[in-house]
C-alpha positions as MATLAB code, in Angstrom:
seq = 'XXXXXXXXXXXXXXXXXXXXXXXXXXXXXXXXXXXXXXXXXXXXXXXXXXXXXXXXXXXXXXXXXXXXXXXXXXXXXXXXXXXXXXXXXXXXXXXXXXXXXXXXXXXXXXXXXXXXXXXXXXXXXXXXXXXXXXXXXXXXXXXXXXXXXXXXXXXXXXXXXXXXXXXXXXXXXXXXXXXXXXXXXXXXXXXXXXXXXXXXXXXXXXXXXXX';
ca = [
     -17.380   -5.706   -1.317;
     -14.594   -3.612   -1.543;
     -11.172   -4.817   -3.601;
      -7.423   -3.413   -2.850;
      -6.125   -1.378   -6.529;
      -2.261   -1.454   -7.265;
      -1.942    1.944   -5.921;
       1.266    1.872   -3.873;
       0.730    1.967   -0.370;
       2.776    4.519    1.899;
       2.616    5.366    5.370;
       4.155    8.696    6.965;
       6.030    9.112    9.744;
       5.298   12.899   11.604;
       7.921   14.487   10.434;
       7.503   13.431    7.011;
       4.140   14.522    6.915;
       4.868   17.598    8.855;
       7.288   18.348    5.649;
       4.722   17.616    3.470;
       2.576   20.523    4.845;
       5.528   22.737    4.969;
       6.096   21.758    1.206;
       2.279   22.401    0.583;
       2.376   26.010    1.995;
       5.745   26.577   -0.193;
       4.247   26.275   -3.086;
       1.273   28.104   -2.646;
       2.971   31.109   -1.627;
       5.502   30.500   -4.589;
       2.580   30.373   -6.952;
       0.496   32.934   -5.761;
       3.645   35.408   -4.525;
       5.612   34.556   -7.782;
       3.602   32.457   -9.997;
       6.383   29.735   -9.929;
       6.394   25.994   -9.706;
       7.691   25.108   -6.353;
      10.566   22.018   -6.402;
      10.311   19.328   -3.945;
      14.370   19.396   -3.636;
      15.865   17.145   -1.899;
      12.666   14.701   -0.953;
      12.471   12.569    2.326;
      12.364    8.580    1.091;
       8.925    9.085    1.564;
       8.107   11.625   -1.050;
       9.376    9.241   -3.731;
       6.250    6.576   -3.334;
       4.104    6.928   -6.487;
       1.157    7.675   -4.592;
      -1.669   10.390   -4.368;
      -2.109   13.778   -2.451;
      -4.891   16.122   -1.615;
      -4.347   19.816   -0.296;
      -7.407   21.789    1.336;
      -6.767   25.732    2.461;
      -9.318   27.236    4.997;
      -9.444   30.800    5.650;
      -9.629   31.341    9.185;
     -10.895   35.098    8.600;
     -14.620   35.862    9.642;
     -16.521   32.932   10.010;
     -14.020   30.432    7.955;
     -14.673   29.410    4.711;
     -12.853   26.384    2.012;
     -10.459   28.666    0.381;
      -9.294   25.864   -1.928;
      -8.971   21.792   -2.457;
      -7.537   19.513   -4.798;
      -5.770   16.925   -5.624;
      -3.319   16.173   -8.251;
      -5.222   13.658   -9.554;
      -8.121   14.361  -11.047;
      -9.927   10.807  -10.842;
     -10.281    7.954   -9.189;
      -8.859    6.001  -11.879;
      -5.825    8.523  -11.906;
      -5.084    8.161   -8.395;
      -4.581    4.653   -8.135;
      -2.699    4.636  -11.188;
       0.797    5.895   -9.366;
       2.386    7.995  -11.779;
       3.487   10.627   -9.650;
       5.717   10.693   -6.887;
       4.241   12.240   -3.506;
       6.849   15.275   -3.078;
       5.273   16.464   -6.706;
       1.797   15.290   -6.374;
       1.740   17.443   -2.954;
       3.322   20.591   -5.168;
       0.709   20.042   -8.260;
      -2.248   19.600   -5.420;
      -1.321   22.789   -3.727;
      -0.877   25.037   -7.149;
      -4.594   23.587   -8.159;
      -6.078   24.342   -4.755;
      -4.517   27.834   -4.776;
      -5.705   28.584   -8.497;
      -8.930   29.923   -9.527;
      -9.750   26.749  -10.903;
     -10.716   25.221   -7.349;
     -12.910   27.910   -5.667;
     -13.518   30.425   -8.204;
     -10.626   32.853   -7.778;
      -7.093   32.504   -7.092;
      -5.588   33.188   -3.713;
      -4.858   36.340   -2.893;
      -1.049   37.555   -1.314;
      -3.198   38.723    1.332;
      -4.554   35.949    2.323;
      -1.965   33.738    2.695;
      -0.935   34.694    6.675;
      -5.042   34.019    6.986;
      -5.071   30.796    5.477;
      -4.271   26.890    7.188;
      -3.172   24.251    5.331;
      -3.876   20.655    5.074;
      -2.014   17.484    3.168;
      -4.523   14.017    2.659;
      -1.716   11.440    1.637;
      -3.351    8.498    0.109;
      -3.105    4.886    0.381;
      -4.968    1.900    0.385;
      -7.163    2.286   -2.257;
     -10.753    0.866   -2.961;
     -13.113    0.543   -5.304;
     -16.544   -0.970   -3.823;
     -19.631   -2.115   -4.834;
     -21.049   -1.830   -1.319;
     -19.854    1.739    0.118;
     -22.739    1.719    2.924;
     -21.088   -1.434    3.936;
     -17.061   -0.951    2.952;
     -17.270    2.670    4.628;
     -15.662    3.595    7.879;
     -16.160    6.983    9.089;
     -13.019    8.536    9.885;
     -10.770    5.806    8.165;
     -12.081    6.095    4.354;
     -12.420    9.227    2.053;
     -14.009    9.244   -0.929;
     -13.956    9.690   -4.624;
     -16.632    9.661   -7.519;
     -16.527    9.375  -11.108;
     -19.478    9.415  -13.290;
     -21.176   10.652  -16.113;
     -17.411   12.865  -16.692;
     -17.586   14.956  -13.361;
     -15.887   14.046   -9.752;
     -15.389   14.990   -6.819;
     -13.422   13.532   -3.212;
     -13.601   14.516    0.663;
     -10.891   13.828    3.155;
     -11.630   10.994    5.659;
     -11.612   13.322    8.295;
     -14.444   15.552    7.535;
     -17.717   13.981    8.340;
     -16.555   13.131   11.502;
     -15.728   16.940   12.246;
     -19.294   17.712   10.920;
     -20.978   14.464   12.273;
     -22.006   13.337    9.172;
     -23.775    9.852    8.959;
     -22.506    7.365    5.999;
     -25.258    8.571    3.812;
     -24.919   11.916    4.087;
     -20.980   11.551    3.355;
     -21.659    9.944   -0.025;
     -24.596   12.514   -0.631;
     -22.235   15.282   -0.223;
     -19.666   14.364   -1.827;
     -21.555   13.359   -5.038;
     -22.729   16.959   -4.784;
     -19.521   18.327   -4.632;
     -19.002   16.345   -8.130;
     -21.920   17.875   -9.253;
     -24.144   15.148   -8.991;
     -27.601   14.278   -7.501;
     -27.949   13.027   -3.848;
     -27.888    9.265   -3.771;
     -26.029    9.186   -7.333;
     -23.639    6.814   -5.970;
     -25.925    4.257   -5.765;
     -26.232    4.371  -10.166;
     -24.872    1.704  -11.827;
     -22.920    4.548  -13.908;
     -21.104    6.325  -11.243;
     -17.757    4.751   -9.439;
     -17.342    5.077   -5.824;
     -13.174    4.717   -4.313;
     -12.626    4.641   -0.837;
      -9.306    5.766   -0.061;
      -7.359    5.738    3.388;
      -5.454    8.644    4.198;
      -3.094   10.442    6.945;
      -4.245   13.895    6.988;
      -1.580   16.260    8.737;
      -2.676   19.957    9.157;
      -1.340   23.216   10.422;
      -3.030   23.724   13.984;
      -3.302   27.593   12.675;
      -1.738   29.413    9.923;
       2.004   29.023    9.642;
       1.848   27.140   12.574;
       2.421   23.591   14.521;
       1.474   20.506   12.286;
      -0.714   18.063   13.947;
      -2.104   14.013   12.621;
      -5.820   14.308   12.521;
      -6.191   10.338   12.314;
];
């Protein structure tokens, strides 16, 4: 059974979450052109909910790979907390996802004209007991916590991969580093989260609402 946290709730409209991709990209070309701290400025109403964020960058070069992801929280616990206002939890995401902490190395000034940027603005969050039966493909991401590692997906992916429920919370306790079906241990924490996910239909390009 799942249960609501305090996290504030926020929904976008398009145009503020086409500014929150725009903001996104700023600041990882700031960081990786300048290695500066991008400023919201003057935020939309929006961007002043104390809510979480999550930025992915995919290289569309080659086959495509995950360039970078992160979120400015690092925990579960941390993202329903609300201690951060959106316009700088989408600037501290996009500096982390950029960094070499997220895929190994730091993006490259090269890259950036190569690279397509996503913004996972979360509300609703859930922490559940039953996550085979609180789980809604396509409506829920997901964080763990356990045994001091993490990890999250956006809500959108397993439906672009086809992913079954299982296989969603397999994968994404081994992106915390953690053994397939770990999120069934009494010691590990699973949060559903809902999300609006807005990303750029191609690099520097269009924004479009992928749910």
């Amino acid at each position: 059974m799942a249960e609501m946290s305090e996290a504030q709730s926020v929904h976008l409209s398009f145009e503020d979450g086409a500014r929150a991709v725009e903001l996104a990209r700023d600041s990882v070309e700031a960081f990786v052109k300048n290695g500066q701290r991008e400023h919201p400025g003057s935020m939309r109403d929006s961007f002043y909910h104390r809510t979480g964020a999550f930025v992915r960058l995919e290289s569309t070069r080659g086959m495509g790979r995950l360039r970078g992801c992160a979120g400015a929280q690092e925990t579960a616990s941390e993202l329903g907390s609300g201690n951060q206002q959106l316009g700088h939890a989408i600037v501290e995401a996009a500096i982390k996802a950029a960094s070499d902490a997220s895929c190994g190395s730091e993006v490259e000034p090269a890259e950036l004209s190569n690279l397509r940027v996503s913004v996972c603005t979360v509300s609703n969050l859930l922490l559940t007991d039953d996550p085979v039966d609180d789980l809604e493909l396509g409506t829920h991401g997901i964080a763990i916590d356990g045994r001091g590692k993490h990890g999250w997906m956006y809500p959108t992916i397993p439906v672009e991969q086809n992913w079954s429920v299982f296989e969603y919370l397999d994968r994404t306790c081994r992106k915390a580093d953690l053994p397939n079906g770990a999120w069934e241990d009494d010691d590990v924490m699973v949060t559903l989260f809902e999300g609006q996910v807005f990303a750029e239909t191609e690099p520097e390009g269009d924004v479009e609402e992928l749910n």
